[in-house]
C-alpha positions as CSV (number, residue, x, y, z in Angstrom):
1,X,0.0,0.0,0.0
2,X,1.7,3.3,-1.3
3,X,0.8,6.8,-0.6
4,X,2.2,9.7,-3.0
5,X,1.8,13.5,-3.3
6,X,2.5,13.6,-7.3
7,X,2.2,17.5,-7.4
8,X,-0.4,17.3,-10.9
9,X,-0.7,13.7,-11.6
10,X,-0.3,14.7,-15.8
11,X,3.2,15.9,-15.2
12,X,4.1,12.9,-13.2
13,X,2.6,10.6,-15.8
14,X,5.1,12.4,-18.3
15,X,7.9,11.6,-15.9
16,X,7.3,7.6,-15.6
17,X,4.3,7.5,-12.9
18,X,3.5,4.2,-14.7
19,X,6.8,2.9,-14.5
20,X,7.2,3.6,-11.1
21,X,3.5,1.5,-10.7
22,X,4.6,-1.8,-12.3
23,X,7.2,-1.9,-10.5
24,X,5.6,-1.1,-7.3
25,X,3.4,-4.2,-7.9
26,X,0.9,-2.4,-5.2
27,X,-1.7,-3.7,-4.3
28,X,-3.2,-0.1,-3.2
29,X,-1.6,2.9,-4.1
30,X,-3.4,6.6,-2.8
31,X,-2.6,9.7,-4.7
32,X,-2.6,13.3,-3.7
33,X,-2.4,16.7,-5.1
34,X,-3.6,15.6,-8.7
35,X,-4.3,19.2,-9.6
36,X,-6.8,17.0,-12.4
37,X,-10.3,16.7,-12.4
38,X,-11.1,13.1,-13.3
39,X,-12.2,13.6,-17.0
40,X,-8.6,15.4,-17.2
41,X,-6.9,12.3,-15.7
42,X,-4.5,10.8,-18.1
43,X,-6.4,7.9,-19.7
44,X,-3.3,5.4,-19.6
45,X,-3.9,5.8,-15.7
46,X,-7.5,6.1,-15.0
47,X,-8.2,3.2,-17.0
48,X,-5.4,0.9,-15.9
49,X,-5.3,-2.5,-16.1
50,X,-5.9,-4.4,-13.5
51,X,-6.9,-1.4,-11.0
52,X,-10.2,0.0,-9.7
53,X,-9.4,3.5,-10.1
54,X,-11.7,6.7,-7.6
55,X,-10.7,10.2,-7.9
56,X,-12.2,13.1,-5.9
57,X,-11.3,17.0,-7.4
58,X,-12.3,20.5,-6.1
59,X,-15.2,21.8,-7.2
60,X,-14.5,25.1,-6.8
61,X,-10.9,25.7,-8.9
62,X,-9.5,23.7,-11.4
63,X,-6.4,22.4,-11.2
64,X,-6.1,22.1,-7.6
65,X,-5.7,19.5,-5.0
66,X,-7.7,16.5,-5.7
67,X,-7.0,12.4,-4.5
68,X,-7.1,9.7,-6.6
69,X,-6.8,5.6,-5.4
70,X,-6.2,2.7,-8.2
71,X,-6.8,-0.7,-5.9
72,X,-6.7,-4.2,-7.4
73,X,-9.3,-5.2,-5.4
74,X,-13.0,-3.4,-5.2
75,X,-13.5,-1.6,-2.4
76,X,-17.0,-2.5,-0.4
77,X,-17.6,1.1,0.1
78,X,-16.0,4.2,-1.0
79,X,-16.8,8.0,-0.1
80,X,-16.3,11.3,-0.9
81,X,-17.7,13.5,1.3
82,X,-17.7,14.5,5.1
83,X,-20.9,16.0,4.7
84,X,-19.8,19.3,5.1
85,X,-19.5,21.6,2.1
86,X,-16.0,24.1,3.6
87,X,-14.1,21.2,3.0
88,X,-15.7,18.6,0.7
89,X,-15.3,21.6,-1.9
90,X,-11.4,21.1,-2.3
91,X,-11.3,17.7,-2.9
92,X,-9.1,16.5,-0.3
93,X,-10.6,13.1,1.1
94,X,-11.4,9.7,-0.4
95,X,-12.6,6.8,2.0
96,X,-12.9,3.5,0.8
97,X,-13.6,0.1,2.7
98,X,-12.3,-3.1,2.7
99,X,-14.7,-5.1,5.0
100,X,-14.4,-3.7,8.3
101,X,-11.1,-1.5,7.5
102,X,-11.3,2.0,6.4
103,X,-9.1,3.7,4.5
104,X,-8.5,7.1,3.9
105,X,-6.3,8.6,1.2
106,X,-6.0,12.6,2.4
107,X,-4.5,15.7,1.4
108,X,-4.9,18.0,4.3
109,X,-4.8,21.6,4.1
110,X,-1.5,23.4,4.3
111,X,-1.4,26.6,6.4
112,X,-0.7,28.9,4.0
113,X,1.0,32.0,3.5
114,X,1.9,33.7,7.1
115,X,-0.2,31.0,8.3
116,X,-3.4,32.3,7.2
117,X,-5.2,28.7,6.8
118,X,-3.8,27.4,10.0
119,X,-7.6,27.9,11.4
120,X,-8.8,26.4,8.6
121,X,-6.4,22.9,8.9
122,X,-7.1,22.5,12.7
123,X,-11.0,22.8,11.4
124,X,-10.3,20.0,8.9
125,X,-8.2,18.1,11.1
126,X,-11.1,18.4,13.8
127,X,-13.6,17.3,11.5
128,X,-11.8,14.0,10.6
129,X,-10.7,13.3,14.0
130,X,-14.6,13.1,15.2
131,X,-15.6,10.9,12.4
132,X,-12.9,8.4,13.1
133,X,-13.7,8.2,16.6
134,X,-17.1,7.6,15.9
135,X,-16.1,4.4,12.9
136,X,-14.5,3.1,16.0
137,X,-17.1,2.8,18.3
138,X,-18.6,1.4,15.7
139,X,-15.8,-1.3,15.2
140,X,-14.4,0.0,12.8
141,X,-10.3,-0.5,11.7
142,X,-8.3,2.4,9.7
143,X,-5.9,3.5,8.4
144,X,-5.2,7.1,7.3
145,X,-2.6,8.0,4.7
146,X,-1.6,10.8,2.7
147,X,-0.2,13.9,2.9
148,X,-0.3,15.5,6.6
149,X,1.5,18.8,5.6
150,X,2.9,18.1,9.6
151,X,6.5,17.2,10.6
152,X,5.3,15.4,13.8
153,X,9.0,15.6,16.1
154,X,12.0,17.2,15.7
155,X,13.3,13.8,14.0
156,X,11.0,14.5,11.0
157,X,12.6,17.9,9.4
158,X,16.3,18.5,8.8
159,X,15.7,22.4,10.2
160,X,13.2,22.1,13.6
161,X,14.5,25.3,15.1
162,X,14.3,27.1,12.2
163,X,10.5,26.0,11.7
164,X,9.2,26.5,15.1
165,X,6.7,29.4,13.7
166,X,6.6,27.9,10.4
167,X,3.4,26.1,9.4
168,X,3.6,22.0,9.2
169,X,5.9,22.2,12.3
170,X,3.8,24.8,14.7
171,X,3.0,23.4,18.2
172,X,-0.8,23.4,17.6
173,X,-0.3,21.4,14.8
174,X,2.0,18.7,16.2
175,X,-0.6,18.5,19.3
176,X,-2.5,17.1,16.4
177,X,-0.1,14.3,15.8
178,X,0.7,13.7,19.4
179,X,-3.5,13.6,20.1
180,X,-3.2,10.4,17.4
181,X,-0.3,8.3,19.3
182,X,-1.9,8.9,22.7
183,X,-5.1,7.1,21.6
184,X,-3.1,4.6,20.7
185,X,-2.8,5.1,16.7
186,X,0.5,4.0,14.8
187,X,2.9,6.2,13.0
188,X,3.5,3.2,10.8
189,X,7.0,4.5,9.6
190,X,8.4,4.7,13.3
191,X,6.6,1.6,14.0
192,X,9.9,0.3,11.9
193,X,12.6,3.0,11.7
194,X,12.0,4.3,16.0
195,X,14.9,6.4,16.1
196,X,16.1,6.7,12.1
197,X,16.8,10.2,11.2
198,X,17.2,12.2,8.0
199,X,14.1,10.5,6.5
200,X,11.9,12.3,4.6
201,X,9.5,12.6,2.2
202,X,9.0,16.0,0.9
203,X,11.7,18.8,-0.1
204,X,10.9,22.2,-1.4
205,X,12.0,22.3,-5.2
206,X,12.9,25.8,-5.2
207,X,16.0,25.6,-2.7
208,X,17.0,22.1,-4.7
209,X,16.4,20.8,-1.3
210,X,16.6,17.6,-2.0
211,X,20.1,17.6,-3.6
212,X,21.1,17.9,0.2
213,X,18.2,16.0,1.8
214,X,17.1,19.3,3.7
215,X,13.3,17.8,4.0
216,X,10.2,17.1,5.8
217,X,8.6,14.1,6.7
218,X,4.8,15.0,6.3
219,X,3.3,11.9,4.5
220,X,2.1,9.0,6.4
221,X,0.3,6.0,7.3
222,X,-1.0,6.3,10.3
223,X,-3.5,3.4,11.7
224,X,-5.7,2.1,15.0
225,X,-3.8,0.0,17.3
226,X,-6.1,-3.0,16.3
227,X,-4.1,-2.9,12.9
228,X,-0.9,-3.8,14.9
229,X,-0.9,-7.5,14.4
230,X,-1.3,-6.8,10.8
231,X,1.5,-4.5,10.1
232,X,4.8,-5.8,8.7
233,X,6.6,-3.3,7.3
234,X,6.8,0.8,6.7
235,X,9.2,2.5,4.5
236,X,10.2,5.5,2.4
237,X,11.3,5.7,-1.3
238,X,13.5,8.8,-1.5
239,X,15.0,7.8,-4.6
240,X,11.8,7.9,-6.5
241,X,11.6,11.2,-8.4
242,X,8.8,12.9,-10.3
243,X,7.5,14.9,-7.5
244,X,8.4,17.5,-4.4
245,X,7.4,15.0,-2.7
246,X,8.2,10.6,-3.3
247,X,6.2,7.5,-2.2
248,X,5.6,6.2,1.1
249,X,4.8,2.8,1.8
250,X,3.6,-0.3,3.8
251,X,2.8,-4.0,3.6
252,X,-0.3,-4.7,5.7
253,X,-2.6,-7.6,5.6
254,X,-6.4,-6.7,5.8
């Protein structure tokens, strides 16, 4: 199961996205940031052998955000809305279901400019946070991937002093994060690397960040302690280009 923040999923496709799938041999694999609405999805991908593929855009402005998932297997149930129009509008969120497992492919909000969407993300954030708790009162397993825009601990971004009043590293926004892992939930990746540092998965394109691995780890799979058992293995694919950001994955059995 991959996640992937592709930054516009047609430019990726023109820089081997469907190499980098066959080779994957994923099972899952969740998108992010497609910048496409689905009509404008490259045909090679949305039709794609051998996947199921869902895609959720904004309704609002083309050729921004939007989530895609292509799954070898059908998904019982898959969603696109949180029933509330603020956020369904920007086409973060797709929840599909496997049996009693959800999963959520997400591209939460950044903060924006002087941190002027910060309100706006903890809103979001809030949102999701109650309608998980209440799939797991209902029994409900899941798993929540995507692309956090949150460096959780100092561990996760090469520069943590420097980004103490920076959005994606901002105290209110780790509490987020920490709020997770004290109900128990899974930080996959750390699951597997504890203490491993210098990984990350996004680096800003402008400073040629990632020439000298000056990044942020901000996309995840985070999931409910009942998925434990069935967790066997988290890891990060830095060398895959094509994006600001590259693929995140895990092997889990549900």
């Amino acid at each position: 199961m991959y996640s992937w923040n592709v930054n516009g999923i047609r430019a990726a496709h023109k820089k081997g996205f469907l190499d980098w799938v066959a080779a994957s041999k994923a099972d899952v694999i969740m998108i992010q940031e497609t910048k496409a609405d689905e009509a404008d999805v490259p045909k090679e991908i949305r039709e794609l052998d051998g996947y199921h593929t869902y895609w959720h855009s904004c309704s609002r402005k083309k050729g921004y955000s939007g989530v895609g998932v292509l799954t070898r297997t059908e998904p019982t149930h898959v969603n696109t809305l949180l029933a509330c129009e603020e956020f369904d509008c920007e086409g973060r969120v797709l929840e599909f279901h496997f049996g009693d497992t959800a999963v959520y492919n997400i591209y939460f909000p950044n903060g924006g400019r002087e941190n002027s969407r910060v309100p706006f993300k903890l809103s979001f954030y809030a949102n999701l946070f109650a309608r998980w708790e209440r799939q797991r009162a209902e029994g409900k397993k899941i798993i929540v991937a995507g692309d956090y825009n949150i460096a959780h601990k100092e561990i996760d971004l090469a520069r943590p002093k420097a980004n103490e009043k920076t959005t994606g590293f901002l105290p209110e926004e780790r509490a987020l994060l920490d709020d997770l892992a004290e109900k128990g939930w899974l930080d996959s990746f750390r699951e597997y690397h504890p203490d491993e540092p210098e990984q990350y998965s996004y680096w800003d394109q402008i400073t040629r960040a990632r020439e000298r691995n000056v990044g942020w780890r901000i996309d995840y799979h985070w999931m409910t302690p009942d998925l434990a058992p069935s967790l066997k293995n988290a890891w990060i694919e830095p060398d895959v280009m094509g994006s600001d950001h590259c693929p995140v994955g895990i092997v889990v059995h549900i």
